[in-house]
TORVEXMI-432992 format. One record per residue: residue number from 1; residue in one letter; x, y, z of N, C-alpha, C in turn. Coordinates in Angstrom, 3 decimals. Layout:
TORVEXMI-432992
+-----+------+----------+----------+----------+----------+----------+----------+----------+----------+----------+
!  nr ! rest !      npx !      npy !      npz !     capx !     capy !     capz !      cpx !      cpy !      cpz !
+-----+------+----------+----------+----------+----------+----------+----------+----------+----------+----------+
! NUM !    a !        X !        Y !        Z !        X !        Y !        Z !        X !        Y !        Z !
...
+-----+------+----------+----------+----------+----------+----------+----------+----------+----------+----------+
end
This chain:
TORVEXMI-432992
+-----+------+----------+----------+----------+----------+----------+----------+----------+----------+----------+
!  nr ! rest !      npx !      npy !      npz !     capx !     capy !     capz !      cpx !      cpy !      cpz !
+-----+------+----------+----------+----------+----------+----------+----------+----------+----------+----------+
!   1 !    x !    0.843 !   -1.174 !    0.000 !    0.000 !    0.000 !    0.000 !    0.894 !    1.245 !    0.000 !
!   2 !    x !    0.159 !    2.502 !   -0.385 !    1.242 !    3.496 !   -0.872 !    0.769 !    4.022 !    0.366 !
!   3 !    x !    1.822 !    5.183 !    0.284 !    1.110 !    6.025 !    1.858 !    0.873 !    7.277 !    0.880 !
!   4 !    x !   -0.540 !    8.139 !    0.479 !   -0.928 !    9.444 !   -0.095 !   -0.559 !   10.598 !    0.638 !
!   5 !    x !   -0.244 !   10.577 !    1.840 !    0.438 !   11.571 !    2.155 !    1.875 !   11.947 !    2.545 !
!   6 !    x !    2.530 !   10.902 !    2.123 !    4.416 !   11.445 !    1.797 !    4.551 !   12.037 !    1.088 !
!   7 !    x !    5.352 !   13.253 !    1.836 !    5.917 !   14.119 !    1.065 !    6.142 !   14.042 !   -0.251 !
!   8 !    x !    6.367 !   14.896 !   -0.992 !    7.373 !   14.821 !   -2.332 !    8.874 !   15.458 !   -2.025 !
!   9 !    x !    9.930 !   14.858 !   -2.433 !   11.045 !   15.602 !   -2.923 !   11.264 !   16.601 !   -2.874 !
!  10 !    x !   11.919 !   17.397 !   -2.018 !   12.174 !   18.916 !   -2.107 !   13.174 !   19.209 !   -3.146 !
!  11 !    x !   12.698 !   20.094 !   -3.988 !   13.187 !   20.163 !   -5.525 !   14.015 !   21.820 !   -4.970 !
!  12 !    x !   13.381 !   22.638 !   -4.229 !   13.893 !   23.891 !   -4.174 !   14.099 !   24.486 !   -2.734 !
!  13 !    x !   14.395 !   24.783 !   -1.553 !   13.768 !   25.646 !   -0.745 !   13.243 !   26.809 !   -0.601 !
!  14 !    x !   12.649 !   27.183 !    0.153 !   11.514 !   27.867 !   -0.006 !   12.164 !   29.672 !    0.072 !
!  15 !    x !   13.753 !   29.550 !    0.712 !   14.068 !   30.701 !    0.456 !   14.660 !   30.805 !   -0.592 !
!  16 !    x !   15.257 !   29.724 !   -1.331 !   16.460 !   29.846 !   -2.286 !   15.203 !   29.992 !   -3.382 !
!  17 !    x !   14.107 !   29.590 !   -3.453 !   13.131 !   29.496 !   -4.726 !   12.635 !   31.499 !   -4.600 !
!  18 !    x !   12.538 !   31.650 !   -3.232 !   12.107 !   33.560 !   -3.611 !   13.666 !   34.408 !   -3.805 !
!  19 !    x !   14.433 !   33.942 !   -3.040 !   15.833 !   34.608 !   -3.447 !   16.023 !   34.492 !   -5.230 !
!  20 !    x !   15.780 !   33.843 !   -5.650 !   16.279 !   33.193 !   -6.758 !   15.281 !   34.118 !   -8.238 !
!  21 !    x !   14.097 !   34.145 !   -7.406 !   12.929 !   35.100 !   -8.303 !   12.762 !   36.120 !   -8.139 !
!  22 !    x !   13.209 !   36.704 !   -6.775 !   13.598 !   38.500 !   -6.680 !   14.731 !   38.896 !   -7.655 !
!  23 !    x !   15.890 !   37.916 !   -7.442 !   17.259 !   38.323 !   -8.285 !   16.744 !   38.475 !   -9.841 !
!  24 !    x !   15.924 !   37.872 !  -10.344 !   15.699 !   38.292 !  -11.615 !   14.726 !   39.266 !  -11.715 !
!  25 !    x !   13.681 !   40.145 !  -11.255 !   13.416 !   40.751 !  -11.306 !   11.553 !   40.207 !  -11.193 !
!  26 !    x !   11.248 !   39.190 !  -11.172 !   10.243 !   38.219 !  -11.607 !    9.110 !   38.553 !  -10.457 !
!  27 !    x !    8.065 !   39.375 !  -10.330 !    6.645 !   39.132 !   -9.240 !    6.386 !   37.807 !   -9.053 !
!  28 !    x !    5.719 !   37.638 !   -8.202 !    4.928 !   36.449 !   -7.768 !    3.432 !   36.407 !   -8.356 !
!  29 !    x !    3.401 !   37.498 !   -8.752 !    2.125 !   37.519 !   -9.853 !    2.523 !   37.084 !  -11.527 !
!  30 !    x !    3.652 !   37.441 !  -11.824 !    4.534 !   36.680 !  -13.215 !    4.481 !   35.195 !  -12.761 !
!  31 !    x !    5.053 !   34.671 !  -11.703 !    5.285 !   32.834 !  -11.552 !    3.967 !   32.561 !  -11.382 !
!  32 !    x !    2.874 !   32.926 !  -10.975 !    1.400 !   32.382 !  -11.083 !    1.093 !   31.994 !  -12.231 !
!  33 !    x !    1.208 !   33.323 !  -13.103 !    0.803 !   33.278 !  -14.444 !    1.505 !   32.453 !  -15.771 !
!  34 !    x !    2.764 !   32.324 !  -15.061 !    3.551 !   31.379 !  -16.063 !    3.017 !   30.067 !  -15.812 !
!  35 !    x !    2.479 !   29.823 !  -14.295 !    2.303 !   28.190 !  -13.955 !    0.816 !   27.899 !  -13.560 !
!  36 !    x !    0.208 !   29.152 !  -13.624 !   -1.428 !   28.804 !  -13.667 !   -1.900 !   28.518 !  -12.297 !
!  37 !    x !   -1.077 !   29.414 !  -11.261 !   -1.429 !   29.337 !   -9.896 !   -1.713 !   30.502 !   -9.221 !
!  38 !    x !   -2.244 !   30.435 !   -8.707 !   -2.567 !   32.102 !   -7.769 !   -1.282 !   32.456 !   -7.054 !
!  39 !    x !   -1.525 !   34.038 !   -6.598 !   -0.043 !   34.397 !   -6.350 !   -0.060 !   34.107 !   -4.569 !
!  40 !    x !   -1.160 !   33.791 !   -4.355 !   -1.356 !   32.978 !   -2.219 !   -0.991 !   31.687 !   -3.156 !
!  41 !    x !   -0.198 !   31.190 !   -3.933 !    0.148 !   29.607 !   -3.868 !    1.421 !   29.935 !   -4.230 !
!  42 !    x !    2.432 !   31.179 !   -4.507 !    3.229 !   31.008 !   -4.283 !    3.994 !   32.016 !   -3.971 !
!  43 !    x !    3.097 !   32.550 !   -2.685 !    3.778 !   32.862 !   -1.090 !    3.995 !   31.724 !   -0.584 !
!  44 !    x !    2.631 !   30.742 !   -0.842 !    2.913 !   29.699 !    0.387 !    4.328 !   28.903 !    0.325 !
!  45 !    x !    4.551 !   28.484 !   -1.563 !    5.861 !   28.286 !   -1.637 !    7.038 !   29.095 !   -0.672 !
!  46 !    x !    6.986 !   29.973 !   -1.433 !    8.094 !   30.969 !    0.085 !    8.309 !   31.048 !    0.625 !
!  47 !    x !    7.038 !   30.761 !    1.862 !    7.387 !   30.976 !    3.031 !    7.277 !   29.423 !    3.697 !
!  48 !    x !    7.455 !   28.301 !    3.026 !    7.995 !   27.447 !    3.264 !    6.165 !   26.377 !    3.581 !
!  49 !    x !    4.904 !   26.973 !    3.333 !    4.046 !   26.554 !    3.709 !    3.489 !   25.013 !    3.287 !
!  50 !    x !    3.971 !   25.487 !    1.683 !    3.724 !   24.199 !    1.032 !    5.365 !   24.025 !   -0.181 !
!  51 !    x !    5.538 !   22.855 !    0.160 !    6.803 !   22.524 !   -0.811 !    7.262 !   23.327 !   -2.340 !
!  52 !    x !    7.886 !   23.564 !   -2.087 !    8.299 !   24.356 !   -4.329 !    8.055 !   22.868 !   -5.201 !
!  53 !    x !    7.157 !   23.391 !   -5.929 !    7.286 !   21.946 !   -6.967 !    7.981 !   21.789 !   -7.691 !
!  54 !    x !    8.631 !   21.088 !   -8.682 !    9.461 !   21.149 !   -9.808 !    9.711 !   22.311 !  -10.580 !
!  55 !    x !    8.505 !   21.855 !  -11.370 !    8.198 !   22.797 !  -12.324 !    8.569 !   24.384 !  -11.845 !
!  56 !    x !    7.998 !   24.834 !  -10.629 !    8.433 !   26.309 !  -10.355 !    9.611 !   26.271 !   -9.865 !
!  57 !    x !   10.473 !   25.293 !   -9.475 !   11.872 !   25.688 !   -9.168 !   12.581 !   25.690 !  -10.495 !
!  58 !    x !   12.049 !   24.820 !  -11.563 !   12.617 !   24.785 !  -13.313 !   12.354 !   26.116 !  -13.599 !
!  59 !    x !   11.255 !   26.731 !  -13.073 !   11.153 !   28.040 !  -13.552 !   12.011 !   29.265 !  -13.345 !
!  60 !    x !   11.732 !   28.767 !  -12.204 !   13.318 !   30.258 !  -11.481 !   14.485 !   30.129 !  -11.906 !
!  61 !    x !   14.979 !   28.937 !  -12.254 !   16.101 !   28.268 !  -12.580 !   16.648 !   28.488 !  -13.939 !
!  62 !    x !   15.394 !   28.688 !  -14.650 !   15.770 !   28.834 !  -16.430 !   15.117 !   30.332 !  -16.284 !
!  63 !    x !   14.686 !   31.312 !  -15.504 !   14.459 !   32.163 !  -15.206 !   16.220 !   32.865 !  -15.404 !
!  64 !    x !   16.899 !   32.653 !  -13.922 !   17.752 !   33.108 !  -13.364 !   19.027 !   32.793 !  -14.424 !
!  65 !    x !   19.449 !   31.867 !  -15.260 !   19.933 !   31.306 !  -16.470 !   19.974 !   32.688 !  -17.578 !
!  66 !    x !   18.507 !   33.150 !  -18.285 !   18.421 !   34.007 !  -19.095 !   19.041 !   35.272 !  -18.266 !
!  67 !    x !   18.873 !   35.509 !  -17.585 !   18.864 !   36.716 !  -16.922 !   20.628 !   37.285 !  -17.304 !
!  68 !    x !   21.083 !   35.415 !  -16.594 !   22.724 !   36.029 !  -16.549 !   23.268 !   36.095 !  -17.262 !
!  69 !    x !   22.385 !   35.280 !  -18.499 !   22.685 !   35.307 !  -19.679 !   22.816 !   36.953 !  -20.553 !
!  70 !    x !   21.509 !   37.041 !  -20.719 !   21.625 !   38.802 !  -20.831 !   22.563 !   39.573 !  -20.328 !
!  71 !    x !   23.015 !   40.138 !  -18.954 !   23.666 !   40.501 !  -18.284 !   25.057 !   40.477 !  -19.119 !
!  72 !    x !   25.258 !   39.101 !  -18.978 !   26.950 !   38.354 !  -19.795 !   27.054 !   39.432 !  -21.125 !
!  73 !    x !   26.282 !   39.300 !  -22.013 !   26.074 !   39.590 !  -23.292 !   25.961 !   41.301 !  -23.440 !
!  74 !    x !   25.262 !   41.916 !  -22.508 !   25.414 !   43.321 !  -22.631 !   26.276 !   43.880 !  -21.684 !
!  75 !    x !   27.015 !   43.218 !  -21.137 !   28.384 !   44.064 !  -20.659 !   29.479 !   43.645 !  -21.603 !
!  76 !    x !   29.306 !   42.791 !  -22.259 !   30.198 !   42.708 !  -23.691 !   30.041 !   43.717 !  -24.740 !
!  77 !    x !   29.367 !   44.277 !  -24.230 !   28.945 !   44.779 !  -25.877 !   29.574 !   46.623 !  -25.955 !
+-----+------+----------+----------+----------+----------+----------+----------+----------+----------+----------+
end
């Protein structure tokens, strides 16, 4: 028998997932809308209420990626 309420995998923590989406410049009303969640679902991420799921830590992640990417590219220039 499975147990339905074990955890999942902590993919992000809950500060490194808002540290990570302030540094790019990103609202919590932008990560709703990219992932089709209200922006009280990801405070709760944040503040550690309910786990970061994948997907929104992939987000910050390829978020924070472009960003430095840009950055890289226009101080070259």
């Amino acid at each position: 028998m499975t147990d339905t309420n074990a955890r999942q995998p902590v993919t992000m923590s809950a500060a490194e997932f808002k540290t990570r989406r302030e540094a790019t410049g990103a609202t919590q009303q932008w990560v709703a809308r990219q992932l089709g969640h209200t922006t009280g679902t990801v405070n709760r991420w944040e503040s550690g209420k309910c786990p970061v799921p994948v997907v929104a830590a992939n987000l910050v992640r390829e978020t924070d990626q472009s960003q430095l990417k840009e950055r890289s590219q226009g101080s070259s220039r």
